[in-house]
VOGU-3710 file (C-alpha; in Angstrom, 3 decimals, decimal comma):
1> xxxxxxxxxx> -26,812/-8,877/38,742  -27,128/-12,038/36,124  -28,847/-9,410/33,231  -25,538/-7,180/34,390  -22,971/-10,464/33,836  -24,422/-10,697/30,153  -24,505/-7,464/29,158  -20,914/-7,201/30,307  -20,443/-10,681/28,299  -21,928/-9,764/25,164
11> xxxxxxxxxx> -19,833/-5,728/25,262  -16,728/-8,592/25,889  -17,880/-10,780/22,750  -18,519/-7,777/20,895  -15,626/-5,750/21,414  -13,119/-9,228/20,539  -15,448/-9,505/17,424  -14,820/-5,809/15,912  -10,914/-6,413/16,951  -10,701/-10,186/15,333
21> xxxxxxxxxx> -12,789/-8,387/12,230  -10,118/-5,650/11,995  -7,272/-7,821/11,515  -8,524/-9,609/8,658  -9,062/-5,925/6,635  -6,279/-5,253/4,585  -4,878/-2,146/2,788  -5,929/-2,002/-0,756  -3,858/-0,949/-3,897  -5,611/-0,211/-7,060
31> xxxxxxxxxx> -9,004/-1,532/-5,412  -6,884/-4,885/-4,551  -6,745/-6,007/-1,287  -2,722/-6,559/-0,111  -3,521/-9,880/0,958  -2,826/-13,436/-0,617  -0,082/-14,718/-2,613  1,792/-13,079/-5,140  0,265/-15,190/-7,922  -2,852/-14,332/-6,732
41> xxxxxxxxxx> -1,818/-10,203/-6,747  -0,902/-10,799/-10,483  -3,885/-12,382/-11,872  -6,325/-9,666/-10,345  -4,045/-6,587/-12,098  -4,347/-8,651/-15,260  -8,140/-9,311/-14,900  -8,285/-5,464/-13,732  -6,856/-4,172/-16,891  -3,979/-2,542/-14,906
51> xxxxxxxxxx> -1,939/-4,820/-16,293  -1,037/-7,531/-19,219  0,260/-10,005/-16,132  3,649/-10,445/-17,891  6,281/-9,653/-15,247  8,485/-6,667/-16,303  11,230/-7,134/-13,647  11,395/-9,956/-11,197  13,965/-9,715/-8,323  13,886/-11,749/-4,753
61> xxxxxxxxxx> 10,523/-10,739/-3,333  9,696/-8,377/-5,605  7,934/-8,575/-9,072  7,189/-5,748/-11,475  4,774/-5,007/-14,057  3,911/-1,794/-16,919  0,345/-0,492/-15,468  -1,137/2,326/-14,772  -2,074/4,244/-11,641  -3,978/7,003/-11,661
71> xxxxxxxxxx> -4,345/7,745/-15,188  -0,651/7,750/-15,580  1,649/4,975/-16,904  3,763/3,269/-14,117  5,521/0,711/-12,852  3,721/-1,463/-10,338  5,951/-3,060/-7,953  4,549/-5,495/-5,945  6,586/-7,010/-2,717  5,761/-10,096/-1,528
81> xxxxxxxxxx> 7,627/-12,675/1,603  9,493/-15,350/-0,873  8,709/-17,719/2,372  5,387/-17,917/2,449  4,776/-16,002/-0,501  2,570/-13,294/0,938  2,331/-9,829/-0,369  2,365/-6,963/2,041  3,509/-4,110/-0,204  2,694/-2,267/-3,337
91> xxxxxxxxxx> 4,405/0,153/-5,398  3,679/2,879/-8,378  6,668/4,521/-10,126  5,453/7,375/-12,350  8,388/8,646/-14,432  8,209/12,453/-15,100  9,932/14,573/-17,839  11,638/16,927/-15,553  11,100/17,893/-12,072  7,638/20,746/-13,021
101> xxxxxxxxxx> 5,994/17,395/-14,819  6,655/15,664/-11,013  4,863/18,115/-9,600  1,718/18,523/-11,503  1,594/14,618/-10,626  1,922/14,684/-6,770  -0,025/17,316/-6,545  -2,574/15,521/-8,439  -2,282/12,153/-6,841  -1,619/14,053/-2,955
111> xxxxxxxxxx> -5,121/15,449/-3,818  -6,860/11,921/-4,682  -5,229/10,741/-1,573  -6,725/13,816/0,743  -9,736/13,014/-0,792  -9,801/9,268/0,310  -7,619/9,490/3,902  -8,145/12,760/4,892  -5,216/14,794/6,299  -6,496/14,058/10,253
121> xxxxxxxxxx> -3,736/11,325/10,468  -1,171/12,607/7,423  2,527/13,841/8,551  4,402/16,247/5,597  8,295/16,113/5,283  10,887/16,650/2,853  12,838/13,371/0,974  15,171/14,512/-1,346  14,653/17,993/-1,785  10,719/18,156/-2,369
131> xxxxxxxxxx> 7,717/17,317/-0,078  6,233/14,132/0,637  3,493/12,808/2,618  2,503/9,656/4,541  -1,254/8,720/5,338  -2,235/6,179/7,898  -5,399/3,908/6,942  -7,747/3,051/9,378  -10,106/0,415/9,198  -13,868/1,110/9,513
141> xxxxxxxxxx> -13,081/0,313/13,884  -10,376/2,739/13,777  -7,382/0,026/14,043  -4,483/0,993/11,544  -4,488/-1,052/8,596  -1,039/0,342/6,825  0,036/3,361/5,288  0,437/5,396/1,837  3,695/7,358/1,274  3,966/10,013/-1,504
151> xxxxxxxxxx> 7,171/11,179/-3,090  9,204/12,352/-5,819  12,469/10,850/-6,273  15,205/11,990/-8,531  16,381/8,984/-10,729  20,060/8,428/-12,147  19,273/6,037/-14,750  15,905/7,068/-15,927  15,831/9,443/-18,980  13,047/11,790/-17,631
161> xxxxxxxxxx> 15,199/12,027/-14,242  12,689/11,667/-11,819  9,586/9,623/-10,957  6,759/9,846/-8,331  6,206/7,175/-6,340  3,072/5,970/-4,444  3,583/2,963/-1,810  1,345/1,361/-0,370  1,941/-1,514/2,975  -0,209/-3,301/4,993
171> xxxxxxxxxx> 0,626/-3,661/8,503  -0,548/-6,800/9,078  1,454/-8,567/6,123  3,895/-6,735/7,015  4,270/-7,675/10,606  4,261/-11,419/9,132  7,315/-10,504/6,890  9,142/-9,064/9,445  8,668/-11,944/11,384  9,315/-14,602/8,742
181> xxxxx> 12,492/-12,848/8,471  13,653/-13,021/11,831  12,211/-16,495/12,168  14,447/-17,412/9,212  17,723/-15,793/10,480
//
């Protein structure tokens, strides 16, 4: 009865473990954990070469910078709680010259993204006119860590007219945004 007590205490210990170990794993964007500050975002897709750290466009809770992604030149948008300064969502915005060029790249980058998620937990649809996908992450325990949404958007004021975009979220940062928000309303 006691040696039944501790193995029931250690399968307790061990399953709080793997679920306290779960929370702390984050979604990563460009091999950079969505975790930290914004400040601390910056400097590792400066030391990363995906960037030269000078912010492009800055707007509340949102910073941009001229990266790559994939191979391609893009915009990396990176959105961040102005509260407490924590960044819970990333961004690539691949302009295109013409809607054929936008899909050569999503078909390229859907690919990558097969290749690393798999398409057990992936859900198709159509956003403006053309397919897009979303792919759930799962941490190494199975918990979900965030997601990755795919799309091509059609663009007013770009020249090329349209851009595929790549966004990544973690669900945890996320969950503290949300709730910093409501918390501050």
């Amino acid at each position: 009865m006691k040696t039944m007590r501790h193995l029931l205490a250690l399968l307790v210990s061990l399953l709080v473990t793997s679920n306290l170990s779960a929370q702390t794993e984050h979604v990563k964007f460009l091999g950079i954990p969505l975790d930290g500050t914004i400040q601390q975002f910056q400097n590792e897709l400066t030391d990363m070469g995906c960037s030269d750290g000078k912010v492009f466009l800055q707007l509340e809770g949102m910073k941009a910078f001229k990266g790559s992604y994939a191979g391609h030149d893009a915009l990396l948008m990176v959105f961040y709680d102005k509260t407490i300064d924590v960044v819970y969502q990333a961004k690539a915005v691949i302009s295109c010259q013409g809607v054929d060029s936008c899909e050569s790249v999503f078909n390229e980058i859907n690919e990558q993204l097969q290749t690393e998620y798999g398409t057990f937990l992936s859900t198709k649809s159509i956003q403006f006119e053309h397919d897009s996908y979303g792919y759930t992450i799962l941490s190494p325990q199975r918990v979900v860590m965030g997601v990755v949404g795919l799309f091509v958007t059609k663009e007013e004021n770009s020249p090329n007219g349209y851009s595929v975009q790549v966004q990544y979220t973690d669900t945890a940062n996320l969950r503290v945004h949300e709730r910093q928000q409501s918390d501050d309303n």
